[in-house]
Residue, then its C-alpha position, 0 to 999 in steps of 0.5 A: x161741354x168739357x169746359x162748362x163742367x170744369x167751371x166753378x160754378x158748374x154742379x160737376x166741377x168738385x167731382x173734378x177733385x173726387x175723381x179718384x174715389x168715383x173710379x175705384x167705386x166703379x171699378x169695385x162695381x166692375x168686378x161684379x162680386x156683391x160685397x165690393x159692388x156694396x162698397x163701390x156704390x156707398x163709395x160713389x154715393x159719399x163722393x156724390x153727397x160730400x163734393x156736391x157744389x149747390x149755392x143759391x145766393x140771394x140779394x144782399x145789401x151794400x157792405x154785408x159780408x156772407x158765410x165763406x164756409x158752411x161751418x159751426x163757429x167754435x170760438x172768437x177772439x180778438x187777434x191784434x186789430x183782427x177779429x179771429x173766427x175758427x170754425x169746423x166744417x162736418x161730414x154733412x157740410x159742403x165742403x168748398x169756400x167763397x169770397x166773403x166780398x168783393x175782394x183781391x187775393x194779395x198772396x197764399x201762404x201755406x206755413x203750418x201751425x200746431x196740430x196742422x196736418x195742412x194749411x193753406x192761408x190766402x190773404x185778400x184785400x176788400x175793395x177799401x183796402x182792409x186786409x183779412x185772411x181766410x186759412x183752410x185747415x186739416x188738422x193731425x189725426x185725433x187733432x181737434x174736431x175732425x179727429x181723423x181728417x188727416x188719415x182719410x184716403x191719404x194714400x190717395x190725396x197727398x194735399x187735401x186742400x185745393x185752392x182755385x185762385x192766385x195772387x192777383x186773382x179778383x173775387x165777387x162776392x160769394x166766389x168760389x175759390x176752394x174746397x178741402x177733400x175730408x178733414x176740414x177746418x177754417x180760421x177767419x181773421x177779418x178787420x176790426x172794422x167788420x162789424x161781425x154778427x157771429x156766435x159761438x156754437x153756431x152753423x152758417x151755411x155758404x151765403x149766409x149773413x155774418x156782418x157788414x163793413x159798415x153797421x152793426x147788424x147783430x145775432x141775426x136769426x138763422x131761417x131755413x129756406x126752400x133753396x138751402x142746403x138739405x143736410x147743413x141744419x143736420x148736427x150730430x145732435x139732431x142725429x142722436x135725438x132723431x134715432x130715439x125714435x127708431x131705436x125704440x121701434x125696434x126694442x119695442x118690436x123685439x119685446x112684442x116678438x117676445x111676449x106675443x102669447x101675452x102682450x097687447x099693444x098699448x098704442x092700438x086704440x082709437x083717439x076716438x070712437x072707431x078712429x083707429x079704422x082709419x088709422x088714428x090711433x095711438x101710433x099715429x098720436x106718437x108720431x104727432x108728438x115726437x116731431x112736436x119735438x123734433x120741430x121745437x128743438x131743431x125748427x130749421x131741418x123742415x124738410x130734412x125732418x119730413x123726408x126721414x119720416x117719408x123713408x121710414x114710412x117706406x123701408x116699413x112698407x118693405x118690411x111689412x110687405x118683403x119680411x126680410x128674414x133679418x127683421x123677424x122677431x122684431x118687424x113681425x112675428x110668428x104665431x103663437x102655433x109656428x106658423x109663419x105665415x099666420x105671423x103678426x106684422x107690426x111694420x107697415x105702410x101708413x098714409x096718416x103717418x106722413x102728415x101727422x109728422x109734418x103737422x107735428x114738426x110744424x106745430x113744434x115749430x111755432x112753439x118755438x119760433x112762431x113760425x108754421x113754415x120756413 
């Protein structure tokens, strides 16, 4: 049993390398006193999330190359005969590597470059003999775009990188042959023979078609699909537009709070005659539109979309049922007179909500890409 947890393709087997971490938050958790058993569990929760070793590999066809990473491409350029590809791996991307074909390891470098905190660099040879090389990267701190990868826990990883192959070593396609622990970049340098169909400003997830040794497959279009990853589609811009929405909410709730002798609720009507007794109103018309949006700019977080609005619709709930003393004045008020318990709720459990998100997302969807699911 051992044995089959520490095999690469085993969901526990990255935790192996996060042990460390999971330890402190269980003994943070241990010690019984509140805030460090907050600590602990957000700690376990990040090692959980951030070492995750899910990978659904589809079938391929002969000579396509796939994703070694799951990471946005920041630049490309020519290098001699080679093609050079740097990426970025962020805090939501999984953070371990594959082969990109069939392939052997010819040998492991680890000389540093400028700006490298560290720098692993294998170099393999595809079954036609073309050689390319793949360099796991941690960058210096507040070098490059992970700024702070290499301070991360270094008291407790003096290598970061961890590579699980060896010279000699034969990969299949899709392979798992390392991962970085926090702070991560990576540099592709593959033949000039490859016919690579990446992009700038891109995010390929691990397997995803990026070329093929033989024809020119172009910019293919990037599908999200039930097997994905939940998080990869998730960019800090999709975090930033996503957190209009409950910013709002939240401002709007502390004027209502406010101005309660005087305010009225400029969304509480009905789309039609009485609809608003069934919950269709003008909150339910704003749900609709905002994941119009949110479906057209980012068509591929389907899932991850709905799922935020399904906890949103339930932390409301708790609001609107448990009143949390720190929501008051913003979730819900008290009257006029003082009297709490006479208070308004703004904050609460709608079942319409749900399916006007999802509905929205997907009609924003073939808005932008004719395409209602994934």
């Amino acid at each position: 049993m051992y044995i089959n947890m520490l095999e690469k393709t085993s969901i526990f087997h990255n935790y192996y390398y996060g042990k460390e971490l999971l330890l402190l938050g269980l003994m943070l958790i241990g010690i019984g006193l509140r805030p460090l058993m907050i600590i602990g569990s957000l700690i376990i929760s990040l090692v959980l999330f951030f070492f995750r070793n899910n990978l659904h590999l589809k079938k391929y066809k002969k000579g396509d190359i796939i994703s070694p990473s799951s990471s946005e491409v920041m630049s490309i350029k020519k290098d001699g005969r080679k093609t050079k590809i740097s990426t970025y791996l962020s805090p939501l991307d999984r953070h371990y590597m594959i082969a990109p074909v069939d392939c052997r390891v010819k040998r492991i470098d680890k000389k540093l470059q400028k700006g490298d905190e560290e720098r692993v660099t294998v170099y393999f040879e595809d079954e036609k003999g073309n050689e390319f090389s793949l360099s796991q990267i941690v960058k210096k701190l507040f070098v490059g775009p992970g700024l702070l990868g290499s301070y991360v826990l270094k008291w407790i990883y003096d290598n970061r990188i961890v590579c699980f192959c060896k010279e000699g070593d034969k990969l299949k396609r899709g392979e798992r042959w390392g991962l970085i622990r926090f702070g991560s970049a990576m540099e592709y340098k593959m033949p000039g023979s490859y016919k690579m169909g990446m992009k700038v400003g891109e995010k390929y997830s691990l397997g995803n078609i990026i070329g093929n040794m033989n024809k020119d497959i172009g910019i293919k279009e990037k599908i999200e699909t039930w097997d994905s990853d939940l998080f990869e589609n998730m960019t800090l811009k999709y975090l930033l537009v996503g957190s209009i929405a409950p910013i709002i909410v939240f401002m709007y709730g502390w004027y209502r709070c406010k101005n309660i002798k005087t305010h009225r609720d400029i969304l509480e009507f009905s789309l039609f005659k009485n609809s608003k007794e069934y919950g269709v109103d003008g909150w339910l018309l704003s749900h609709y539109t905002f994941f119009i949006m949110m479906g057209a700019i980012f068509p591929n977080t389907m899932r991850a979309s709905f799922l935020a609005g399904l906890l949103w619709e339930i932390f409301e709930w708790y609001c609107g049922v448990y009143k949390p003393e720190w929501l008051e004045g913003i979730g819900f008020c008290t009257s006029p007179s003082g009297a709490k318990k006479n208070g308004k709720v703004w904050w609460y459990w709608k079942w319409q909500d749900p399916i006007a998100n999802l509905l929205g997302f997907m009609t924003g969807k073939y808005l932008s890409t004719g395409r209602v699911l994934l």
